[in-house]
C-alpha positions in Angstrom: -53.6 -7.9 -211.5 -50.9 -9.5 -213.6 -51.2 -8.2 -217.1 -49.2 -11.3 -218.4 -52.1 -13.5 -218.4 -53.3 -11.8 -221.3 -49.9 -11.6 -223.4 -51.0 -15.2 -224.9 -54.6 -13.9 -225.2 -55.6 -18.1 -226.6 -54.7 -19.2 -223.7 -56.0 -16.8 -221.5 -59.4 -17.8 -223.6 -59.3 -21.3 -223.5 -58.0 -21.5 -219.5 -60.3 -18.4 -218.3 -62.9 -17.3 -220.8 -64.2 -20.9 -221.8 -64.9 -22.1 -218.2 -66.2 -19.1 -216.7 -68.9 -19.0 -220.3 -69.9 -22.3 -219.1 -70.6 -21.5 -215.8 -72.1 -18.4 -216.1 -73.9 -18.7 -219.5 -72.9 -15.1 -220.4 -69.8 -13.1 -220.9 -69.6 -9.6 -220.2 -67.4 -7.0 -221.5 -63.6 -7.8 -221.3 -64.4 -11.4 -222.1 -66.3 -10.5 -225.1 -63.6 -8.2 -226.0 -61.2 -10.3 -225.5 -62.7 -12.9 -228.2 -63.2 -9.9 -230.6 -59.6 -8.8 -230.3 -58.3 -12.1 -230.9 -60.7 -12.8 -233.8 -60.0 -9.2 -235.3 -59.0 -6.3 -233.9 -59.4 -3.7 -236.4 -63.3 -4.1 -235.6 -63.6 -3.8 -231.7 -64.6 -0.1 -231.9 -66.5 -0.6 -235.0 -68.5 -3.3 -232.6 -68.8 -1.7 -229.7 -70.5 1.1 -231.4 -73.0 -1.5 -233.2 -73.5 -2.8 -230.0 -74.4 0.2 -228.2 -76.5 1.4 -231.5 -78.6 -1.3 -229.9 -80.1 0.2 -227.5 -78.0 -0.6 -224.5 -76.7 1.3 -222.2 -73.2 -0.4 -221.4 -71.2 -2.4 -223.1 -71.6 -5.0 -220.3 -75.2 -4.8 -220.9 -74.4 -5.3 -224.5 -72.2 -8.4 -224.1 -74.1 -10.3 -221.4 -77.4 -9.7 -223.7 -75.7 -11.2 -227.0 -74.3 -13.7 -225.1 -76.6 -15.1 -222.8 -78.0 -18.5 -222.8 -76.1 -19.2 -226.0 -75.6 -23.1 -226.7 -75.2 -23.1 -230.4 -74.6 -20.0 -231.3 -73.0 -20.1 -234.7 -75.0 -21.4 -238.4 -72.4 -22.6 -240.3 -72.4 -21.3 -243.8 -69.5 -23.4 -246.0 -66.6 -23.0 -244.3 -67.6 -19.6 -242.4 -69.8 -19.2 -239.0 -71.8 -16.0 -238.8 -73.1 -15.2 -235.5 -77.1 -16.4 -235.8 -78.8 -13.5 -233.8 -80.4 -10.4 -234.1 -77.7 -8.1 -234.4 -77.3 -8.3 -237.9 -75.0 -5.0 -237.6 -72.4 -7.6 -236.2 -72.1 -10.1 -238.9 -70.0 -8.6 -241.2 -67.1 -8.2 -238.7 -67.7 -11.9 -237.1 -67.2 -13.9 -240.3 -64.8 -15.9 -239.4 -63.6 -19.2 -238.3 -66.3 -21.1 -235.9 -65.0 -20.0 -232.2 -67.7 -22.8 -230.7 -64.7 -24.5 -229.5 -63.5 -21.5 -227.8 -67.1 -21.6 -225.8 -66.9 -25.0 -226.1 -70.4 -25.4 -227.3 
């Protein structure tokens, strides 16, 4: 595995993560982490815990669940998106810019 893919982790979202979202509908783990990392990494333990807090069992689990079948998956309050779902327990550490283009929905 070359680890340098992931040195310019935009990139590695746009060129990797978008396309295989759109093909597959879901993300699982890494992926998901990968867009949590980039967004803000002081909260990916603080989200993984909220995630499995949810009742699932694995974080893959977790991450294909929130992110399956999403189309439109951000309301856009002002000039902030906050994940529309039920796992309220997320939204405070998602506020942030819309990543719809990173999913390209």
């Amino acid at each position: 595995m070359d680890f340098r893919q992931y040195y310019h982790l935009e990139s590695y979202l746009l060129d990797t993560v978008q396309p295989r979202f759109r093909n597959q509908g879901y993300l699982l783990a890494f992926d998901f982490f990968c867009i949590v990392i980039w967004k803000a990494n002081r909260a990916k333990s603080h989200v993984a815990r909220k995630l499995l807090n949810q009742g699932h069992r694995t974080l893959n689990g977790a991450a294909k669940a929130l992110t399956i079948g999403l189309i439109l998956p951000f309301a856009t309050v002002g000039q902030k998106a906050i994940m529309a779902d039920p796992h309220k327990g997320l939204r405070k550490h998602m506020e942030q810019e819309p990543t719809d283009e990173l999913l390209g929905t």
